[in-house]
N, C-alpha and C positions, 0 to 999 in steps of 0.2 A: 504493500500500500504506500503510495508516493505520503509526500509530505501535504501537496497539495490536497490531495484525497482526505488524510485526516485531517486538515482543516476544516475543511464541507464538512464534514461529518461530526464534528465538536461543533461548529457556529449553527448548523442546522437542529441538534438535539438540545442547545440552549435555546433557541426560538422555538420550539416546541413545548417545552418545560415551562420558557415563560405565557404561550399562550393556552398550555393547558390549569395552569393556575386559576383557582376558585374567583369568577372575578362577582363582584356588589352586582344582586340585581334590587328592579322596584320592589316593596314592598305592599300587596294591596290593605292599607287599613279598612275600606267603607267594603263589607262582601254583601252581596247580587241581595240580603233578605234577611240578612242575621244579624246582630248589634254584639256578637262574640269577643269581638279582641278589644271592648272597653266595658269599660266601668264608669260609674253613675254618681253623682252628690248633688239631689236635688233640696234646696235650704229646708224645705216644709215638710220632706220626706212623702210626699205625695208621690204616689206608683208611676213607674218609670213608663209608661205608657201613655200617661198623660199630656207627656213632655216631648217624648222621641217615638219616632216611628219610623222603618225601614222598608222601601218597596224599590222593586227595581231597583236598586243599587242609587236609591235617590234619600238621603237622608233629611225626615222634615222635623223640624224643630221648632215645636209648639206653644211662643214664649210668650205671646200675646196675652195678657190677663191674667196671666201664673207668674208664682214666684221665683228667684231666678237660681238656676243650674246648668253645670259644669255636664260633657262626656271627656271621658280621659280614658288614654290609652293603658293597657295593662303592662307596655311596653316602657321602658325608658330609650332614649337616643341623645347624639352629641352632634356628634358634627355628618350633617345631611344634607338632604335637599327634599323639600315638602312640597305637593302640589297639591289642589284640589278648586273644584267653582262653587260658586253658593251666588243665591239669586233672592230677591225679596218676592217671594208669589203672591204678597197681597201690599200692604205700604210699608213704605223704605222703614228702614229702624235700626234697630244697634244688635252687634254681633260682634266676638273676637273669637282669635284662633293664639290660644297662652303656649307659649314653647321653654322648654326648660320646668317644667311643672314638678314642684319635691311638695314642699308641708303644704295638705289639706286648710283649706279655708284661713289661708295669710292675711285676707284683706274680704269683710264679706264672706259667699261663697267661692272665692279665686283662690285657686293656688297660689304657693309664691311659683311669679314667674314674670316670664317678659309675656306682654300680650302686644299682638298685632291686629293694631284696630281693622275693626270690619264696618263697623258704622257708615253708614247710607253719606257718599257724599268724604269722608275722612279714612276709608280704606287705605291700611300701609301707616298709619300715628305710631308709634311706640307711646305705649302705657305700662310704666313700671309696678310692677304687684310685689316690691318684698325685692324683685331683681332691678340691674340698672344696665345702662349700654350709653356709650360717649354718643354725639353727633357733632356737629356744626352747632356755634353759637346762635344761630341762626334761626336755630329749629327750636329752641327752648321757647318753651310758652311762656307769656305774658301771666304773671299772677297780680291778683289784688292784693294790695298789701296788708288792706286791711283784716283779710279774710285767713288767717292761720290754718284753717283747712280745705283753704282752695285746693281743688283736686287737681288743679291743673299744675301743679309743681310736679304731678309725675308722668306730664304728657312731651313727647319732644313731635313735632311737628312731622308730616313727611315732606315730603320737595315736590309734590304735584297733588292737583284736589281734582284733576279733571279725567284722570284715566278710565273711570268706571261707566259701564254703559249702565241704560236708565232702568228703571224697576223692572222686573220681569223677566229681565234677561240674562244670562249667565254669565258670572266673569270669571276668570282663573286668574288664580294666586300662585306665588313660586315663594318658596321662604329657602334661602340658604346659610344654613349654621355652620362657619368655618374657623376654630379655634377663636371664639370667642367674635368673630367677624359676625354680621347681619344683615344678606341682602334680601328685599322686597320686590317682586315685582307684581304689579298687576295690568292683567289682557298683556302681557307684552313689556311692557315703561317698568324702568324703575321707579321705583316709587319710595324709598328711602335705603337709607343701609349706615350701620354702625359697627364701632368696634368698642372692646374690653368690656364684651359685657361680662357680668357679674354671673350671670350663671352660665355652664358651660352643658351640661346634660339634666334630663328628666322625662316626661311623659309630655305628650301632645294632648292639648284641650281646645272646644268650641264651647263658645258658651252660650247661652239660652238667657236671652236678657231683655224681656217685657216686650220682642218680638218675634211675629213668623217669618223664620227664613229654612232654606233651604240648602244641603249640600249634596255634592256627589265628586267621585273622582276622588278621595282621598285616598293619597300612595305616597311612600315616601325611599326614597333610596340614602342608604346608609354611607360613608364614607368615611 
């Protein structure tokens, strides 16, 4: 066997070896009719039925007139990439998607975590629950002074209000957790992104906050 020969034949079982290696696929969280890979804390303890319901692989979330609850994954994750759409099927309202989720009921019913606002119109805010993430001087909200429990001390701004299309219609979210890095996108745009945040892994939550909205497409790929 020339020298040549085992060349090819060492560089070619190393490119094999590397492409036979286990590589990250999606993971589906939302399945086609079963609410399995999460768990539930709804504040009033009223039956999880009331609140969540699964069909088609379309998760509706019954927040309107109820009082308000969390779905959290059974899972913990760190550094990922999260997708999924939600749509308002009836009038716009408020919704988040909490990442980094550890202690039970931090703030309210929320975990501690970072939440990525969903609200009609402010999709992509970062709202701190217990966790924190740098931005731009830019994005820090305005508080009243006079107000000591402005809630808005733990809101940082995103960098566009206009990405979301109108009631009814589906939008997709991208969330990327990169060593403490935070990108947003929504339909497409960035829509905010920070670094060192405070928390760096936990459980993924949507929350159920005095309206009906809707999800589907929840998947998330590990990294």
């Amino acid at each position: 066997m020339t020298k040549l020969t085992s060349l090819f034949i060492a560089t070619f079982s190393l490119l094999l070896a590397a492409c036979s290696e286990p590589q990250e696929e999606w993971i589906t969280l939302l399945n086609r009719n079963d609410l399995s890979n999460w768990t539930f804390d709804i504040k009033d303890g009223s039956p999880i039925e009331e609140t969540y319901s699964i069909k088609n692989g379309v998760l509706s979330v019954f927040g309107a007139g109820k009082d308000v609850a969390v779905i959290r994954t059974k899972k913990d994750f760190s550094n990922f990439e999260l997708e999924y759409e939600w749509r308002w099927p009836n009038e716009p309202g408020n919704s988040g998607c909490l990442i980094f989720c550890s202690t039970p009921r931090e703030r309210n019913v929320w975990p501690k975590s970072l939440e990525i606002q969903m609200a009609n119109g402010n999709a992509g805010d970062f709202i701190y629950i217990g966790e924190t993430i740098e931005v731009t001087e830019a994005q820090v909200a305005q508080t009243d002074p006079n107000n000591p429990k402005d809630w808005r001390v733990r809101l940082r701004h995103n960098l566009t209000d206009d990405s979301e299309k109108p009631a009814g219609e589906w939008n997709h979210a991208r969330i990327i957790s990169d060593n403490g890095n935070v990108s947003v996108y929504v339909n497409g745009e960035l829509v905010n992104k920070g670094w060192n945040a405070t928390g760096r892994a936990g459980a993924i939550c949507f929350q159920a906050e005095k309206a009906d909205v809707q999800y589907r497409g929840i998947k998330i790929l590990p990294r």
